[in-house]
MARTOR-214340 format. One record per residue (C-alpha): residue number from 1; residue in three letters; x, y, z. Coordinates in pm, 1 decimal, m for minus. Example, Ala and Ser with C-alpha at 12.3 -4.5 7.8 and 13.67 -1.06 7.14 Angstrom:
! MARTOR-214340
ATOM seq type     east    north       up
ATOM   1  ALA   1230.0   m450.0    780.0
ATOM   2  SER   1367.0   m106.0    714.0
This chain:
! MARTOR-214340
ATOM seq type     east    north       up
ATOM   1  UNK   m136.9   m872.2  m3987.4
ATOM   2  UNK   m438.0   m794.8  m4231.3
ATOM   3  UNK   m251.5   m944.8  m4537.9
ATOM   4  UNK   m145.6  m1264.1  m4294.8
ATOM   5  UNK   m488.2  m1319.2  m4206.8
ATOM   6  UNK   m641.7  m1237.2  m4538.0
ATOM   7  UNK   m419.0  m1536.4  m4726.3
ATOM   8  UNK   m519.6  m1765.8  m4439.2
ATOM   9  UNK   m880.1  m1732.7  m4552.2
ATOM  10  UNK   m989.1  m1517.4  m4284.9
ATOM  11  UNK  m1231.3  m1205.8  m4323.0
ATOM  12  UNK   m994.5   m908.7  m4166.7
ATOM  13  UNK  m1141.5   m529.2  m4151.7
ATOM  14  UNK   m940.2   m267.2  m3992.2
ATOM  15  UNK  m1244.1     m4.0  m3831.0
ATOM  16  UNK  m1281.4    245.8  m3609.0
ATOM  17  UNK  m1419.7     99.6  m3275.4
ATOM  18  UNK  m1737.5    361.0  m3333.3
ATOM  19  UNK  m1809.4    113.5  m3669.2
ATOM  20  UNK  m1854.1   m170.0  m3487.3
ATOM  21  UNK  m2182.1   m233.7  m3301.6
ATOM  22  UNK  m2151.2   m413.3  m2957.1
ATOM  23  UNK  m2372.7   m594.8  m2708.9
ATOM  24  UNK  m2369.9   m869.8  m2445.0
ATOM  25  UNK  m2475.0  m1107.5  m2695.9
ATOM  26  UNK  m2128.0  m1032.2  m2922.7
ATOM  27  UNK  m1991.4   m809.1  m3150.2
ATOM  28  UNK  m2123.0   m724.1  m3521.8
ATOM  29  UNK  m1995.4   m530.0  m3809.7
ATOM  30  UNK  m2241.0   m439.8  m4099.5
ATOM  31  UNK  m2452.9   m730.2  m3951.7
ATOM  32  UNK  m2188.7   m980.1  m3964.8
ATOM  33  UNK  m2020.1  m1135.3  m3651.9
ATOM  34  UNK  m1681.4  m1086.8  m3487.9
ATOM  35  UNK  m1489.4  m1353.1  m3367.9
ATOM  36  UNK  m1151.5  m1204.5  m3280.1
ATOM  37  UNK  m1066.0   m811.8  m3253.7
ATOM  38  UNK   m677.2   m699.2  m3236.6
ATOM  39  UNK   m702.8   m416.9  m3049.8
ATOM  40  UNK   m487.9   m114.4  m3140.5
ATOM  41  UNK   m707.5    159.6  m3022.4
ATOM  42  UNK   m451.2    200.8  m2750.0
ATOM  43  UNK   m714.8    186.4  m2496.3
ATOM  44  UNK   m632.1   m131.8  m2354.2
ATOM  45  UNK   m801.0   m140.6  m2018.1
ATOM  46  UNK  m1166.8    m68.7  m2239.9
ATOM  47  UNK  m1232.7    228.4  m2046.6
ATOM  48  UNK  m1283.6    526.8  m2274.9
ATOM  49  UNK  m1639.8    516.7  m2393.2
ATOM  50  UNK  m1534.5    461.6  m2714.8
ATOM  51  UNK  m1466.0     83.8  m2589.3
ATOM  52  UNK  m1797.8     66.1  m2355.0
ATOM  53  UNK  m1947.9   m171.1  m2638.2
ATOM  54  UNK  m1649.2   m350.9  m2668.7
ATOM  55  UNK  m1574.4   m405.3  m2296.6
ATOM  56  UNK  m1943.5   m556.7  m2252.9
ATOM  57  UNK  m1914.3   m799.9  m2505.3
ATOM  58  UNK  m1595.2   m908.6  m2384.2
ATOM  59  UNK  m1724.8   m921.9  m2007.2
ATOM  60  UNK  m2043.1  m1124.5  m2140.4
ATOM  61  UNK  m1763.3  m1401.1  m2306.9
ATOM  62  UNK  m1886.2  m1325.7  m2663.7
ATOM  63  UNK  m1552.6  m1198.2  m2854.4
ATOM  64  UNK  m1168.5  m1299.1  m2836.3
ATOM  65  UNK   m985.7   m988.7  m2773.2
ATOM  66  UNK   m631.0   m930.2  m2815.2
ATOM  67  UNK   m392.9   m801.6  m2626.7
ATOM  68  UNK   m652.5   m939.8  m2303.4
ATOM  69  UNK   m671.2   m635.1  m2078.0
ATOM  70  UNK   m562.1   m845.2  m1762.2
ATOM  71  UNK   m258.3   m942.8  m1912.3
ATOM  72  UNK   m185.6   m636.1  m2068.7
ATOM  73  UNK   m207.2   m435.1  m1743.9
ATOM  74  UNK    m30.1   m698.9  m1522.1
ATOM  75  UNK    279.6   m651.9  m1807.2
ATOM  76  UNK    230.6   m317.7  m1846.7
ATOM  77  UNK    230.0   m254.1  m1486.6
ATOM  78  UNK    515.9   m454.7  m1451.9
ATOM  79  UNK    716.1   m261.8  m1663.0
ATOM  80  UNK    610.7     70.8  m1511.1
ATOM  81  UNK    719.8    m52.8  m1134.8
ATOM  82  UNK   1046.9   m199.2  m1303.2
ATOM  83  UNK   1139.3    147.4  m1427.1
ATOM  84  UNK   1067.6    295.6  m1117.0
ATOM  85  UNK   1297.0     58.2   m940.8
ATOM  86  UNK   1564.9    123.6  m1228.4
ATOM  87  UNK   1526.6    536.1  m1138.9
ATOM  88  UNK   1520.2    509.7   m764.4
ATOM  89  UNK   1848.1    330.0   m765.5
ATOM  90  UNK   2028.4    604.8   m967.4
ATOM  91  UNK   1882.3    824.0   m732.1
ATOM  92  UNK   1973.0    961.5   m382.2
ATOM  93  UNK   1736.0    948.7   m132.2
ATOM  94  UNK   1835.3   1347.7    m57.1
ATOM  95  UNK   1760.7   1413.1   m472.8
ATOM  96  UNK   1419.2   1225.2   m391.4
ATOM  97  UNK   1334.1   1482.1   m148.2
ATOM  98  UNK   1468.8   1760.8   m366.2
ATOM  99  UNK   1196.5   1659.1   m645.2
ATOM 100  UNK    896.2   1881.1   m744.9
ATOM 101  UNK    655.3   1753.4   m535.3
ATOM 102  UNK    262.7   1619.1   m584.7
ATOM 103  UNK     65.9   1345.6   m385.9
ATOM 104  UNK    120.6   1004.7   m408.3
ATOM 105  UNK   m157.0    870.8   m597.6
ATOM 106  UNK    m89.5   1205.4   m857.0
ATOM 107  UNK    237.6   1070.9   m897.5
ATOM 108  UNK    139.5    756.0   m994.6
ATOM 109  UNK   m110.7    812.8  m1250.5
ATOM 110  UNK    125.0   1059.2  m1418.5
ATOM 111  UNK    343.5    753.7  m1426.1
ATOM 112  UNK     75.9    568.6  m1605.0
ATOM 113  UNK     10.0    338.0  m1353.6
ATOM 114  UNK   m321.0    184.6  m1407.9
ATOM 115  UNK   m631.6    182.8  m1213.8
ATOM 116  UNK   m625.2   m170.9  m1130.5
ATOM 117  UNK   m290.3   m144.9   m954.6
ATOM 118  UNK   m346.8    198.4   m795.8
ATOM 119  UNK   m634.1     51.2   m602.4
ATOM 120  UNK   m515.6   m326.2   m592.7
ATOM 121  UNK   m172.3   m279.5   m463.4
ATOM 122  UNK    m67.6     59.3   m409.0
ATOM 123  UNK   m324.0    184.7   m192.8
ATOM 124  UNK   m363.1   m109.5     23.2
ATOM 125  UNK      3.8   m141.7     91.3
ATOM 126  UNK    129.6    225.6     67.8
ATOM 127  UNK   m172.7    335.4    281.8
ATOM 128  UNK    m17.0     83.0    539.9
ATOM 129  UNK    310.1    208.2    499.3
ATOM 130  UNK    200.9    562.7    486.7
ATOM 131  UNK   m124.3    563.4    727.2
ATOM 132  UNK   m302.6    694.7    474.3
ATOM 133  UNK   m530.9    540.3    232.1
ATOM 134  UNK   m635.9    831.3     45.3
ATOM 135  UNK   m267.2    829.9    m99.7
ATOM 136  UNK   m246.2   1204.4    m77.8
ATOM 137  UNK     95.6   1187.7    133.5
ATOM 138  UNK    371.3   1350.6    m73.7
ATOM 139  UNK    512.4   1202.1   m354.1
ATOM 140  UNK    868.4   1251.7   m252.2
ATOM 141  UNK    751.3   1041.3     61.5
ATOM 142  UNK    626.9    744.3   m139.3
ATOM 143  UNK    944.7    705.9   m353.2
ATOM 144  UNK   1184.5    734.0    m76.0
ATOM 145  UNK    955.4    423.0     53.6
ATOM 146  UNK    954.5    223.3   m268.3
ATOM 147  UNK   1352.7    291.2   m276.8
ATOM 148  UNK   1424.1    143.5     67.1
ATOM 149  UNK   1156.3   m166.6    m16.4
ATOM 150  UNK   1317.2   m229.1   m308.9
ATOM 151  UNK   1702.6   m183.5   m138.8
ATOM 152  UNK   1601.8   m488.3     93.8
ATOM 153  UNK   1438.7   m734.3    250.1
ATOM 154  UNK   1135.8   m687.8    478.2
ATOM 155  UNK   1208.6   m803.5    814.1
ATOM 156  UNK   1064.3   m814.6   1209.0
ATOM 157  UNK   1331.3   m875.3   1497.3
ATOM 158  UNK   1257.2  m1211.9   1606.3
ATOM 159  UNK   1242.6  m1123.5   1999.7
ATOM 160  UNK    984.2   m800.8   1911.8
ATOM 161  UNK   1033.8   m451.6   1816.0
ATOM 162  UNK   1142.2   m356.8   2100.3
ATOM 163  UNK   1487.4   m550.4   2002.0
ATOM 164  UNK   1569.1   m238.1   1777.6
ATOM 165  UNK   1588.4     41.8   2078.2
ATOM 166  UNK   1792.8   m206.7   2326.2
ATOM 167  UNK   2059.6   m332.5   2039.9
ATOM 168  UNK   2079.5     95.4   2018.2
ATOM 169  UNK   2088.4    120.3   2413.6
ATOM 170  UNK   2330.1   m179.5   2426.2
ATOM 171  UNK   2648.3     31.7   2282.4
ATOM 172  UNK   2615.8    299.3   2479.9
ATOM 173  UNK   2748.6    359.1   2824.9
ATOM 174  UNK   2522.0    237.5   3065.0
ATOM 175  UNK   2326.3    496.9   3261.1
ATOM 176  UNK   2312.9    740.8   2958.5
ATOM 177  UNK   1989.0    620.4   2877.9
ATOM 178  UNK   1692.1    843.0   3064.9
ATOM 179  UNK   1339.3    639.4   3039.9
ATOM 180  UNK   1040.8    749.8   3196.6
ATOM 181  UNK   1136.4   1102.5   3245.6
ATOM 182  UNK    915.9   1400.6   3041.5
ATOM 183  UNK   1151.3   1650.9   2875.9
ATOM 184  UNK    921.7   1991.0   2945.9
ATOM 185  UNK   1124.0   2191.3   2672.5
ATOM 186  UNK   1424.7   2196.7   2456.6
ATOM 187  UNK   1664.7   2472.4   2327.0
ATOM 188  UNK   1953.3   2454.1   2043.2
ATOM 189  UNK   2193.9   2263.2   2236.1
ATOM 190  UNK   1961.2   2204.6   2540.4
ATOM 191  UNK   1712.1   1946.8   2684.0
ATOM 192  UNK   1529.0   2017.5   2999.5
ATOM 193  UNK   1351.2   1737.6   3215.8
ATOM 194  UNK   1198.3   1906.5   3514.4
ATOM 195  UNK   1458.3   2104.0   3690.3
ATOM 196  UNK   1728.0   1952.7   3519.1
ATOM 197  UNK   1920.8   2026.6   3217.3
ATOM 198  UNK   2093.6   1854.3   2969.3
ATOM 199  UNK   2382.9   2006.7   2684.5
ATOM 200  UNK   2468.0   1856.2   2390.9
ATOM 201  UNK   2600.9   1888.0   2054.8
ATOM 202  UNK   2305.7   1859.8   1900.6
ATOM 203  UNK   1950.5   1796.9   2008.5
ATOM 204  UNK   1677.8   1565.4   1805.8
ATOM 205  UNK   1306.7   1561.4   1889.2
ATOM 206  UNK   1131.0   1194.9   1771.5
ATOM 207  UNK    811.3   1211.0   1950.3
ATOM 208  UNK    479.1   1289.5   1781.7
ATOM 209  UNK    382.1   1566.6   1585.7
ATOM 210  UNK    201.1   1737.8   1847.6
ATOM 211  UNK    452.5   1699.9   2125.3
ATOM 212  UNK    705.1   1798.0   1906.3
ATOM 213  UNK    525.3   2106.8   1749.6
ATOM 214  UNK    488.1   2194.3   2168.7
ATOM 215  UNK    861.6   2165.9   2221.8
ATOM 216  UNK    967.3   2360.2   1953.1
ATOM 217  UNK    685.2   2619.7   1922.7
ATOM 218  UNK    604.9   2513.3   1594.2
ATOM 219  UNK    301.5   2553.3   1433.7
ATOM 220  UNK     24.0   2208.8   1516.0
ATOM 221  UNK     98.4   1910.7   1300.3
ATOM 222  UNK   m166.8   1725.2   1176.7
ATOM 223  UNK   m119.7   1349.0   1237.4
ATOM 224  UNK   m196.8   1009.5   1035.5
ATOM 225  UNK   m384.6    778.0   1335.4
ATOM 226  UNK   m359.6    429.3   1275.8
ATOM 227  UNK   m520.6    110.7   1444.0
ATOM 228  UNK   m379.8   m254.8   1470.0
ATOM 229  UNK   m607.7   m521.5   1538.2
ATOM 230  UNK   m449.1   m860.2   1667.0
ATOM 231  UNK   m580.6  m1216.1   1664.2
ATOM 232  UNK   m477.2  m1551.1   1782.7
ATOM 233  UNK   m541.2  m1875.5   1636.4
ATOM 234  UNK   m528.4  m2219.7   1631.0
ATOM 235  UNK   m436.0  m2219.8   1240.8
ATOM 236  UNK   m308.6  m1967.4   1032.4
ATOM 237  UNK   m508.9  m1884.4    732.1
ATOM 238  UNK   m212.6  m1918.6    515.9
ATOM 239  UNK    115.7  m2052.8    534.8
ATOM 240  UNK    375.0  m1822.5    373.2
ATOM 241  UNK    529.6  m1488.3    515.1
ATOM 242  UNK    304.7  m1258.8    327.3
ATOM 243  UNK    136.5   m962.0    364.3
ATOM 244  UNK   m247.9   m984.2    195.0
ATOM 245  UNK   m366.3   m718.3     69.4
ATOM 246  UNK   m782.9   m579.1     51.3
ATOM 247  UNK   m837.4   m389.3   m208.1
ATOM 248  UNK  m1237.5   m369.1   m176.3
ATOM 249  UNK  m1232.9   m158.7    115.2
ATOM 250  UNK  m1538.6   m369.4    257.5
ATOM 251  UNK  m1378.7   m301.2    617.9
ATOM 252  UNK  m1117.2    m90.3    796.1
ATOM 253  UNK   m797.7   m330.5    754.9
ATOM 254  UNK   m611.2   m267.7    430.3
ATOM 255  UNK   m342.7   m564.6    479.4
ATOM 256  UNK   m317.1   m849.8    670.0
ATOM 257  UNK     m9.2  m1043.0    784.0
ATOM 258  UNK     36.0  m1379.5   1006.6
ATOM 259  UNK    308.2  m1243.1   1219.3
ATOM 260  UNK    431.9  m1596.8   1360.6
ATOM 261  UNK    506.9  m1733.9   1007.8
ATOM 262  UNK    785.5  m1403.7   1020.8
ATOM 263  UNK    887.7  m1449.3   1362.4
ATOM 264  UNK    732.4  m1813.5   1505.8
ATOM 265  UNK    823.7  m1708.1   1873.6
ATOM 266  UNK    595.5  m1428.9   1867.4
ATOM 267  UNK    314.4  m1695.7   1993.5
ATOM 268  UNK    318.5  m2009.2   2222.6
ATOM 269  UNK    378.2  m2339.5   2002.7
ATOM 270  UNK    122.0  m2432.2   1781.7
ATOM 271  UNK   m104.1  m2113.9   1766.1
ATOM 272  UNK    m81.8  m1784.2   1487.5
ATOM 273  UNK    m74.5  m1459.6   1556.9
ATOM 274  UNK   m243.7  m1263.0   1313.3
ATOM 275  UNK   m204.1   m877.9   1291.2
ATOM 276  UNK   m509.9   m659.6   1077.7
ATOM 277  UNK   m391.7   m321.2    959.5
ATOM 278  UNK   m655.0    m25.1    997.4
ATOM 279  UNK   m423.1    303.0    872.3
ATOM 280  UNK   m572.3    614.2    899.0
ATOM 281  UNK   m831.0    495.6   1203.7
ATOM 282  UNK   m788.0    542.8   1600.3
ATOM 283  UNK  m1069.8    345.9   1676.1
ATOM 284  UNK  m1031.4     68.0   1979.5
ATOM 285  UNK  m1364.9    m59.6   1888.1
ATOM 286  UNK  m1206.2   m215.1   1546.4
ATOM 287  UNK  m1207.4   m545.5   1676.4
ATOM 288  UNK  m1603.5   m642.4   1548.7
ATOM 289  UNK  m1595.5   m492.1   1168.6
ATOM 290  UNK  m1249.7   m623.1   1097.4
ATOM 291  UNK  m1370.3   m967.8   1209.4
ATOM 292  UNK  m1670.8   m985.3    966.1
ATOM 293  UNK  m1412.0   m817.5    685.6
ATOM 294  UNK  m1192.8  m1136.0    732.3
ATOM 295  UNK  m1504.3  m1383.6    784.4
ATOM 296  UNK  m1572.3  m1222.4    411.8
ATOM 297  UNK  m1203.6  m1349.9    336.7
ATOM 298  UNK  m1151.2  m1676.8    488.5
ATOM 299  UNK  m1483.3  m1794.1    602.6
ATOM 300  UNK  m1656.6  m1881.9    956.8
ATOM 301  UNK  m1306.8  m2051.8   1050.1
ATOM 302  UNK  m1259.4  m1657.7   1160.0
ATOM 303  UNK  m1516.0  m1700.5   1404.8
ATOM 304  UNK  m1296.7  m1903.5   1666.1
ATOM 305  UNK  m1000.1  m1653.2   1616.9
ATOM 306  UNK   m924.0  m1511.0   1993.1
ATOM 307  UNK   m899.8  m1112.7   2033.2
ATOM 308  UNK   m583.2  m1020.1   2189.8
ATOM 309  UNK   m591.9   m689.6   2157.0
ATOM 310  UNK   m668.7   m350.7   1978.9
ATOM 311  UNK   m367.2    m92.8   1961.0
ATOM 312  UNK   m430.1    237.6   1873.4
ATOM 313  UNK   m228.8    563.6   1800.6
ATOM 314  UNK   m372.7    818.2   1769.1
ATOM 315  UNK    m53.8   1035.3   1597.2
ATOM 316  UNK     96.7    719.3   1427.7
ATOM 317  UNK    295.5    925.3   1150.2
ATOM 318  UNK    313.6   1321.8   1058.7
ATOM 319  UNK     70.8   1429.3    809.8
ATOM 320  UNK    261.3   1457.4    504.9
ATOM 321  UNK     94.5   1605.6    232.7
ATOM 322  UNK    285.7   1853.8    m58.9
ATOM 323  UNK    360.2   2197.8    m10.9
């Protein structure tokens, strides 16, 4: 590219980044100006010090850089999450769990994931999915998550959640369902609710970490708590089934999704039901800073948003940090 450049007319030096001398107002070598630096430092993102100089003057608007750092990381990143997708679908989801383990965020920075996406996209939407924003769950966690997103499609039942138990119940002999009744302990092959007991071939606990560390005199699991804050409106603030991330972390929800442009029969006609995401919160009092964190969003149209209700829980997932 020097020669190129050179029999075009144009003044090319190839320099260490230290040679050059950088400020808002541009970038200089040996007093002279610099209009365009190909960068091949391999510090693309400008954040070693070595690039401070450079990274101002770019900020400021006084040098063409090349490759741009936005662009570079959005391709870059790209191509990191693409060969993730290529590995997890060569790979069992029992081989994922099998894996040396580390936390989430670890796992991604060894992966070369960049700053920008770690705490753009990964954190707002895997600390969702996870409950935890710190993205310390385990690793082998995370990618048995990205596997099943990228398996299929993201979907609600369009009559509630409460859809997926009773198409479960449905198949099933009716009266072999128990509701309502408190199972006060459980054995190998035994269930018992009150005076009552129940055999079976085999016996799975799905409660909360808690209950089930009671049941089966296991040691106390430590829980992810999680809070969902739900609006109704007269518009939605956007049109397309999406889930919006916030990556500031200028409030407690991390994503935000308009539920009835999913599922339109989850409101009356012509209102929006709007869910905010708080993970790793249990606070029913969420309702007031997640309001001024979307006014910050979308403006004062927030302001005539109705509050249907705060739900809160308090032992939303298993704490799931490595070994």
């Amino acid at each position: 590219f020097a020669e190129l450049f050179s029999e075009m007319g144009v003044v090319v030096e190839i320099v260490d980044p230290s040679q050059l001398e950088c400020a808002n107002d541009g970038v200089f070598l040996n007093g002279a100006r610099v209009d365009l630096v190909y960068n091949r430092h391999c510090d693309f993102y400008l954040e070693t010090d070595a690039m401070a100089g450079l990274r101002s003057a770019y900020l400021a608007g006084q040098v063409c850089l090349t490759p741009n750092p936005r662009m570079y990381g959005l391709l870059a990143d790209k191509a990191r999450l693409l060969r993730q997708r290529v590995r997890l679908r060569r790979t069992h989801a029992r081989q994922l769990l099998r894996r040396p383990d580390t936390t989430t965020e670890s796992a991604l920075r060894a992966q070369g994931f960049s700053d920008r996406i770690i705490e753009r996209f990964f954190r707002p939407l895997f600390g969702g999915i996870q409950l935890d924003p710190t993205l310390q769950t385990s690793s082998r966690v995370f990618d048995v998550i990205l596997q099943s997103l990228f398996a299929g499609d993201v979907a609600v039942p369009a009559t509630g959640m409460g859809a997926i138990p009773a198409q479960l119940a449905a198949g099933l002999p009716d009266g072999l369902v128990r509701l309502n009744q408190r199972v006060t302990a459980v054995a190998e092959h035994e269930v018992t609710i009150g005076n009552h007991r129940i055999t079976a071939d085999r016996v799975i606990v799905a409660t909360d970490g808690p209950t089930a560390a009671h049941l089966l005199g296991l040691s106390p699991v430590e829980s992810n708590p999680a809070t969902c804050v739900w609006f109704s409106a007269d518009t939605a603030p956007f049109d397309d089934p999406y889930i919006v991330l916030d990556s500031t972390g200028d409030g407690p929800a991390r994503n935000v999704a308009v539920m009835t442009n999913i599922a339109p029969d989850y409101a009356p006609p012509g209102r929006a039901l709007i869910a905010a995401a708080c993970p790793g919160i249990d606070d029913p009092e969420a309702e007031g800073p997640v309001r001024r964190q979307l006014e910050r969003i979308w403006g004062t149209p927030i302001r005539t948003w109705s509050h249907v209700r705060t739900d809160t829980i308090a032992h939303g997932q298993p704490r799931q940090h490595p070994p």
